[in-house]
N, C-alpha and C positions, 0 to 999 in steps of 0.2 A: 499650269502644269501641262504635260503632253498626258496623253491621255493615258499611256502605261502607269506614267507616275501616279498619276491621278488618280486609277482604280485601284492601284497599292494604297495611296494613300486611306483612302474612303475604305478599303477591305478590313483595315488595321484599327480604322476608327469603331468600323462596327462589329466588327470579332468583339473588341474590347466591351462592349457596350453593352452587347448580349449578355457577354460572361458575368456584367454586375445585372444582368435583368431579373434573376431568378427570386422569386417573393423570398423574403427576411424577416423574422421576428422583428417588431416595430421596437419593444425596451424593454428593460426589465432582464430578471436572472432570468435563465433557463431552466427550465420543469426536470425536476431531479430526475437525472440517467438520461438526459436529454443528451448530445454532443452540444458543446459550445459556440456560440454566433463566429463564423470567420468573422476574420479583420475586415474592415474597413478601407476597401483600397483607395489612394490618392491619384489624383492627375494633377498635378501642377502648373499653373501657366508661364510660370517665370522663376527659374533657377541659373543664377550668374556664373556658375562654377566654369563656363568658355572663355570670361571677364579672366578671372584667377590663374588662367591656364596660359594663355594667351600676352596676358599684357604684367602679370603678376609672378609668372616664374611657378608656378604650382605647376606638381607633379598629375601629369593626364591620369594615373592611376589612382586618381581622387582619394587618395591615404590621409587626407586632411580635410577640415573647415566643414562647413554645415552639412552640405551633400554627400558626407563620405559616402563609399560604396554600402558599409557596413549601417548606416545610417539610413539610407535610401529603401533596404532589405529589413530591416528594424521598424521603418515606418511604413510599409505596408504601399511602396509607392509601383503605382502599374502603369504611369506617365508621365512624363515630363519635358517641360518646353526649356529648348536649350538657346537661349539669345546670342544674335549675330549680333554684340553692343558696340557700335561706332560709336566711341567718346569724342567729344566737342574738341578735347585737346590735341587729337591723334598726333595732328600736322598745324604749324603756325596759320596757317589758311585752313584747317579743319579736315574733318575725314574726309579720304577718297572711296571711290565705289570698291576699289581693287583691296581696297581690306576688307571691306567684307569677304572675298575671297579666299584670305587670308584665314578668315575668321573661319570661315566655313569649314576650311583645310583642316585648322586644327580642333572644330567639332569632330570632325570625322575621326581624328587621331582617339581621342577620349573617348570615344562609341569604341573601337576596334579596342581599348587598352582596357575595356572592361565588360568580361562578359556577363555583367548583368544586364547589361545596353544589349535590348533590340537593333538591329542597323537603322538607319531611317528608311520610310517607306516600306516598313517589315510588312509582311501581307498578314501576320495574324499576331494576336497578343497570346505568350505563353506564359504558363503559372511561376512564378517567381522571376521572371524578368521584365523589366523597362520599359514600355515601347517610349522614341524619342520621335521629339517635335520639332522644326526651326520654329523662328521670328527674328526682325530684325527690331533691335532699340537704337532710334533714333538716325531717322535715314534720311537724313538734311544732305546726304553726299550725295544723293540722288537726283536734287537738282539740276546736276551735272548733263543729266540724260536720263529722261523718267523711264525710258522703253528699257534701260537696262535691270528695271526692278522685275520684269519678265521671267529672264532668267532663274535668278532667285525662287521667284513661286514658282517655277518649273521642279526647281530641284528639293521641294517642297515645305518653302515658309510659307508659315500659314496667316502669320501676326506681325502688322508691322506699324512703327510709330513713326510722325511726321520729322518729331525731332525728340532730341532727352534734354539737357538741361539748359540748353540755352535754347534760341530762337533761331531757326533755320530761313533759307529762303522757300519751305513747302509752308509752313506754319511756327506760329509764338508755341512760347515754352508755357508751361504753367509756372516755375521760376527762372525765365530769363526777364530781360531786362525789359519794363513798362511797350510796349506796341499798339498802335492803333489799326491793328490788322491780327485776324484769328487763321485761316488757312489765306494764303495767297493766291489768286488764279491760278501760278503753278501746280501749289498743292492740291485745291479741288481737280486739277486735271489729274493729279496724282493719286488721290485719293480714289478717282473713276476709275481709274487704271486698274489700281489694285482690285477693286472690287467686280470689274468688268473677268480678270483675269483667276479667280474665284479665293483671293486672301480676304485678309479681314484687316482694315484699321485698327490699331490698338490706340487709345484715347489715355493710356495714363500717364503720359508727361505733356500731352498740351493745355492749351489757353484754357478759358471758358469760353474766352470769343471764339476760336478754332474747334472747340465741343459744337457749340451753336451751328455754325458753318458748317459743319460734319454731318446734323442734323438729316437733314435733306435731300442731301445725298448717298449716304446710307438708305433712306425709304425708296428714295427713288431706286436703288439697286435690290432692295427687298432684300439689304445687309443685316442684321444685330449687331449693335455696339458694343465693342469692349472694353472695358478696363483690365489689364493684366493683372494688374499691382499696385491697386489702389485703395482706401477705404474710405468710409464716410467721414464729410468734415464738420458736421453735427456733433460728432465725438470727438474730433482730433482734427483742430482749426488750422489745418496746413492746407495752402493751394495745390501739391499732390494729393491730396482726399479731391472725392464727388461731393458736389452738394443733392441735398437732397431731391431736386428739380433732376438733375444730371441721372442720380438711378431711377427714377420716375420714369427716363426716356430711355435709358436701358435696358428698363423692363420692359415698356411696350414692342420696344424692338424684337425682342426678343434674346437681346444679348444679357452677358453677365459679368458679376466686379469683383476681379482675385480678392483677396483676404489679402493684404500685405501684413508680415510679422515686424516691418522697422518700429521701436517702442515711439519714436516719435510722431508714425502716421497713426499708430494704433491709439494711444489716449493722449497727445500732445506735447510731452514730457521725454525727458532722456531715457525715463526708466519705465519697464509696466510689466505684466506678468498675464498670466494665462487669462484672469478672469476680467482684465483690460479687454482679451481680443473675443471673450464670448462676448460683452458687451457691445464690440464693435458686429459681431453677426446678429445679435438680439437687432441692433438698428437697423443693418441693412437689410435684413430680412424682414422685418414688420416694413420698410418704406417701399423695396424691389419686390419682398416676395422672395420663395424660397429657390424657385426653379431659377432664378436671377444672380447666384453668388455661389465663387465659386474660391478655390485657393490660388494664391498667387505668392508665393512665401516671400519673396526675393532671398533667399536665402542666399549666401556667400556675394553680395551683392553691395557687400562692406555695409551691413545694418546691424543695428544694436537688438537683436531679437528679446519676445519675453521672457521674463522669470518663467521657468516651464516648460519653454519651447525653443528649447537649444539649438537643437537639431533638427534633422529629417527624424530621427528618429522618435520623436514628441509625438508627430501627428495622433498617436492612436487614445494619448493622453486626451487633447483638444476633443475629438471623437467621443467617449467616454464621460469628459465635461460637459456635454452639449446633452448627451441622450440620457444623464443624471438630471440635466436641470429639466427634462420633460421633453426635448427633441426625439421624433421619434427614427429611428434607424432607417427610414427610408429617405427622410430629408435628410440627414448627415450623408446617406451616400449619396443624395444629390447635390451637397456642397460640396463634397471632398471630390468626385472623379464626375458624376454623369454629366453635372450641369457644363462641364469644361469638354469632354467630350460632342460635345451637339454642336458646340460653338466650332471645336476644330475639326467637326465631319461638315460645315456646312459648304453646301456650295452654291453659285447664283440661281437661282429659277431656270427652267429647263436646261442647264447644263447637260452633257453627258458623260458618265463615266469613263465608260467605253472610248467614245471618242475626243472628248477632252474639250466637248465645244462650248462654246458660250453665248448668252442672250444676246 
């Protein structure tokens, strides 16, 4: 980022962060004449609804599918990552950089066509509105000219993947086609880049060789690893899940692993319901830890959501199930918004706000 952008960014991170700092009743009713626990705000790391808009014909003024507006206000939500997704199919030769532009454009359309949306790089989070995030999913276009992924995190994404469903020339997919290679030379270059330039890797559609490789380079930039949209595959034996080793090094990192709602990353299966996805936070929480997990719904992301969790508007449901089964209200708001908040206010070591520099 330039450094204007930059100190919006960071401003908007930490408004938000404050405003859930204030101590909360841990569970349990309220002591009669007491006022009742506010909601439980969300931060989300991956909502498709630019997918929908963009390449699907959906109306920008989100009147439909998982994210409606009225859904988003219903579930209690105070952020959200809105994906720049270059699909593999764009172009017979694959995505070019110049849709991402594209993409971005008609982010931008959707933010101004709903005033529940913060703009991006809003300098502070206000009570009943949005703040918005980028990322880009799957940026194998990239290859094309790494320096042009610059830009981008200037105008402030914050989250980016090597590739989505197949295998790019930065890095293997988690399901594309068998490779004897995890990040490519280009990609570790790519990957320095982004992290030099203070974004974050997103790890939830590559390899497990390209997680590996990623390794290393992340500590060396004194990174946290992310998963946007992924869950464990201890409970749901797909190669989009982390194994267990994978949030192990998550958590040392200090990074964290959205909650993905697709029923088939959540217990394996076409079909699953609410207490499918607390068993998927029971796991990744007793393996990562709780400061380690965070949401990642993929919501309008064309997934089969749970019995339960329809909508944006469920969250408060999920919430509620969690701090019944004995979760206490401070770690629910550490899944639902803080843990995702820390991840999207980080920046490299000695960075500065102010000026925008880097190690």
């Amino acid at each position: 980022m330039n450094g204007r952008a930059r100190a919006r960014a960071l401003i908007a991170v930490t408004c938000a962060a404050g405003a859930l700092a204030a101590p909360q009743p841990t569970r349990g009713d309220p002591p009669s004449g007491a006022a009742p626990e506010p909601p439980v705000p969300v931060v989300d790391l991956h909502v498709d609804v630019p997918w929908q808009v963009h390449f699907k014909g959906r109306d920008r003024r989100l009147d439909e599918g998982h994210a409606r507006r009225e859904a988003l206000v219903a579930g209690h939500y105070l952020g959200i990552v809105l994906p720049i997704y270059l699909p593999d199919q764009a172009h017979p030769d694959g995505p070019k950089i110049e849709d991402a532009s594209a993409i971005l454009a008609t982010i931008e359309a959707i933010i101004a066509a709903n005033p529940v949306f913060l703009p991006l790089g809003a300098a502070r989070a206000e009570p009943g509105k949005v703040s918005t995030f980028l990322s880009i999913e799957g940026a194998g276009a990239f290859a094309a000219d790494i320096a042009q992924i610059d830009r981008f995190i200037a105008r402030g994404v914050r989250l980016i993947s090597p590739n989505h469903a197949k295998n790019s020339l930065l890095s293997s997919s988690a399901t594309g086609e068998p490779a004897a290679y995890g990040l490519t030379e280009l990609g570790k270059r790519f990957c320095e880049r982004v992290y030099d330039r203070g974004a974050l890797i997103d790890v939830s559609h590559i390899s497990d060789a390209a997680f590996a490789d990623l390794v290393p380079i992340a500590a060396a930039h004194g990174a946290p690893i992310v998963a946007t949209h992924s869950n464990a595959r201890a409970v749901a034996n797909r190669p989009r899940n982390l194994t267990d080793e994978q949030l192990r090094l998550i958590a040392r990192s200090g990074g964290v692993a959205g909650l993905n709602f697709h029923a088939p990353f959540v217990n394996g299966t076409s079909e699953a319901d609410i207490d499918d996805v607390v068993a998927q936070v029971d796991h990744m929480v007793r393996v990562a830890g709780v400061d380690h997990v965070a949401i990642g719904s993929d919501f309008d992301g064309g997934i089969v959501p749970p019995r339960g969790l329809g909508d944006a508007s469920a969250l408060p449901s999920l919430a509620a199930r969690l701090m019944r089964r004995g979760m206490s209200r401070e770690d629910v708001m550490k899944i639902f918004s803080q843990n995702a908040l820390r991840i999207l206010g980080w920046r490299p070591a000695g960075a500065s706000a102010a000026s925008g520099a880097s190690p």
